[in-house]
N, C-alpha and C positions, 0 to 999 in steps of 0.2 A: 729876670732880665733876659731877653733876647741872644744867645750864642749858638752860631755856626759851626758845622760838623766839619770840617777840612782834611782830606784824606791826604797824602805826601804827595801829589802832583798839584796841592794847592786848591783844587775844588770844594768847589761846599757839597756836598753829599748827603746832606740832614742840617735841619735847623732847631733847636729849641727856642721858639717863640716865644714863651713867659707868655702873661697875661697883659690888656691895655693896664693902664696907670690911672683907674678910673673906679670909684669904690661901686657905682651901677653896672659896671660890667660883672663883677662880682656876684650882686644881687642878680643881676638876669641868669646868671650861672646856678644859681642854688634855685631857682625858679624854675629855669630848663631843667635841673637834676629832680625836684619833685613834680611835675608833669610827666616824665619818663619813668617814675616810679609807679605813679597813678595810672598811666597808660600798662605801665607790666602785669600790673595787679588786676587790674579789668581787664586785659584780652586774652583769649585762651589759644596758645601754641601749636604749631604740629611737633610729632616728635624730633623730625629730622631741622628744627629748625630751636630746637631746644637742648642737643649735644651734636655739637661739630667742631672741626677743626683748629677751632679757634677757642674754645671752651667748654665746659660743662653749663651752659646759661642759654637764655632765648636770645636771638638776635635776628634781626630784620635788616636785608637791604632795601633801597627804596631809590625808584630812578629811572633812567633807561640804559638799557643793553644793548649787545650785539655779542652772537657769539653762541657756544653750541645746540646747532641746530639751527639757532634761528635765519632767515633768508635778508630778512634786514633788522633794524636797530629798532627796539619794539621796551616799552614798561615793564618792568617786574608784573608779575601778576601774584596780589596779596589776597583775593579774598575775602575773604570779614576782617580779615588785616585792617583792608585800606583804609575804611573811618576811622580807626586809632589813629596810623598813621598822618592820617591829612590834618589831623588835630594837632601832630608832634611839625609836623610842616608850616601851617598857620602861628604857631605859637612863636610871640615876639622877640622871647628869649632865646628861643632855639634859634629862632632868625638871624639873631644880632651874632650868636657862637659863628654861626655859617658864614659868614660877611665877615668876622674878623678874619676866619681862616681861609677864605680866597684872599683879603686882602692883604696878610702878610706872604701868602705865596705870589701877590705881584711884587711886593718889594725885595725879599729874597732869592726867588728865581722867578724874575721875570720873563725870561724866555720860554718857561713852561707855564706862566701863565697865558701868556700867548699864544703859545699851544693847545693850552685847555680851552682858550674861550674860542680859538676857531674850531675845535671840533664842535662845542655844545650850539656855535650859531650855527655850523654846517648841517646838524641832523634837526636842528629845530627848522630850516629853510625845505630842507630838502623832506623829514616826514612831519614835519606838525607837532614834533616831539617837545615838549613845555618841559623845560627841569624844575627840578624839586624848588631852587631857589633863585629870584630876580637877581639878590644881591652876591652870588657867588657862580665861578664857572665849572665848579665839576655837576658831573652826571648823577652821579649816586653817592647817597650818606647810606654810612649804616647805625642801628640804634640797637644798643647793647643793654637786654632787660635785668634786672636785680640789685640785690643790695650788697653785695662783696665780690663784683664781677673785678677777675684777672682772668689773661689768657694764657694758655699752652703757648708750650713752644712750637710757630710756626711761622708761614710765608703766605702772602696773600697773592698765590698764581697767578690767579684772574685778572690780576689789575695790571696797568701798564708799567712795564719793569724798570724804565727808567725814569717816571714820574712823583712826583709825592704823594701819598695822603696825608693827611693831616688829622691826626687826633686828639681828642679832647679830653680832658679827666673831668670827672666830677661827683663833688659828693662829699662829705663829712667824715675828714680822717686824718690822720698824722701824715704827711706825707715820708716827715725824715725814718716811719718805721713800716710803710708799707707802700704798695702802690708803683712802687719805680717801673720803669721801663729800663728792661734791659735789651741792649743792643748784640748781639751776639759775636759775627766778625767784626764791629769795630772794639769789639770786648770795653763794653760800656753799662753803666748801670747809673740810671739817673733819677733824682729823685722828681715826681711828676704830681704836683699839687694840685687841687681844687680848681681848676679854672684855666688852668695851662693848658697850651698845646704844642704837640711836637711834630713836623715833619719830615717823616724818611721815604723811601722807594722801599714799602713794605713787602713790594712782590722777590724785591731784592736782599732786603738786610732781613734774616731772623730774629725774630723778637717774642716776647714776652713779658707780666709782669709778674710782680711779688705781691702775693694778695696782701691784703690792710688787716687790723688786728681782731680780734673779735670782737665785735658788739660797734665800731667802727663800717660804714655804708661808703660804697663805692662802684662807680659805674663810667661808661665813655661815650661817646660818640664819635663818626670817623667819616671825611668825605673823601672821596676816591675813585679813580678814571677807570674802566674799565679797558684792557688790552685789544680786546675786538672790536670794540666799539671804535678806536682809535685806530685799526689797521682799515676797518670799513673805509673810513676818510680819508686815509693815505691813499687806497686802491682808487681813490676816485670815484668811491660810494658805492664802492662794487663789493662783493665777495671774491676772495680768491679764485674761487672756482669763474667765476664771472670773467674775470681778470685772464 
């Protein structure tokens, strides 16, 4: 079930979404989790993109950016990536994950959904820039490859620090014995099942999980604004230096 993080000035600060109340959503769950197995298993990694910050495992962003370096708001560039990729993009269960979790971040903070959809219509007006998904307003998901993927303990810089991502579990596992999500300052440890998703300001709160048991398969998905990309729009479509 759906419960709000509340910090003592009464904010919400984080949400646990829970899953819809829908036994197909479920099913597109365990369908998006074996497509993203299929796709790990067939594409071949670079190093730096198969141990980082975030764990010992592959993982792919996918979307567009703004931000070191670049002079405006421009695609990831994947590579031989990208057909895997566009196949994890197309795929209707992955779609429908994407669309739940924009649309519980318009019900839960609205005002940051509002936020997020005017910046993804401002750089799709102003460069031509098509996001990942029609039915959701962030810019970039990322896809987390393997079969017992948890993360280290980290922050995700990049993103924008007072926005949420939203991420997803998924995969065949106890949840009450593995898997949690632990929240760090708000010293939290939640248990994080099959199909759930949770929102926090990940550039903000440290986090990580508790891997799942042996012989137990587990993996996530996660979409998420990027910080430059979203100061580009506040500047007025400029760079600072421009500014």
């Amino acid at each position: 079930s759906p419960r709000p993080i509340i910090d003592r000035f009464g904010n919400i600060i984080a949400c646990l979404l829970g899953r819809p109340d829908d036994d197909s959503y479920v099913v597109d769950c365990t369908n998006a989790f074996d497509v993203i197995l299929e796709v790990g298993d067939e594409a071949t990694f670079k190093k730096s993109q198969k141990c980082h910050k975030r764990g010992n495992f592959p993982a792919v962003n996918v979307g567009f950016i703004h931000g070191q370096g670049t002079l405006r708001p421009t695609y990831l560039v994947l590579g031989k990536l990208q057909p895997f990729m566009d196949r994890l993009l197309a795929n209707k269960s992955v779609r429908r994950i994407m669309g739940f979790q924009s649309g519980a971040l318009r019900i839960w903070a609205p005002k940051l959904y509002a936020y997020g959809k005017n910046i993804i219509k401002t750089v799709s007006d102003k460069m031509g820039l098509r996001p990942n998904f029609d039915c959701s307003i962030f810019p970039c998901v990322a896809f987390n490859f393997g079969r017992n993927i948890w993360t280290w303990l980290h922050q995700d810089l990049m993103n924008l620090a007072w926005f949420w991502c939203i991420i997803t579990a998924l995969g065949d596992f106890d949840a009450e014995h593995g898997g949690h999500l632990i929240m760090w300052e708000a010293k939290l440890i939640v248990e994080f099942p099959h199909g759930a998703s949770i929102a926090i300001p990940s550039a903000t709160f440290t986090h990580s999980n508790i891997p799942v048991r042996e012989g137990e398969r587990r993996t996530s998905v996660t979409q998420f604004l990027p910080g430059g990309l979203a100061r580009w729009v506040d500047n007025g479509c400029r760079t600072e230096k421009e500014m």
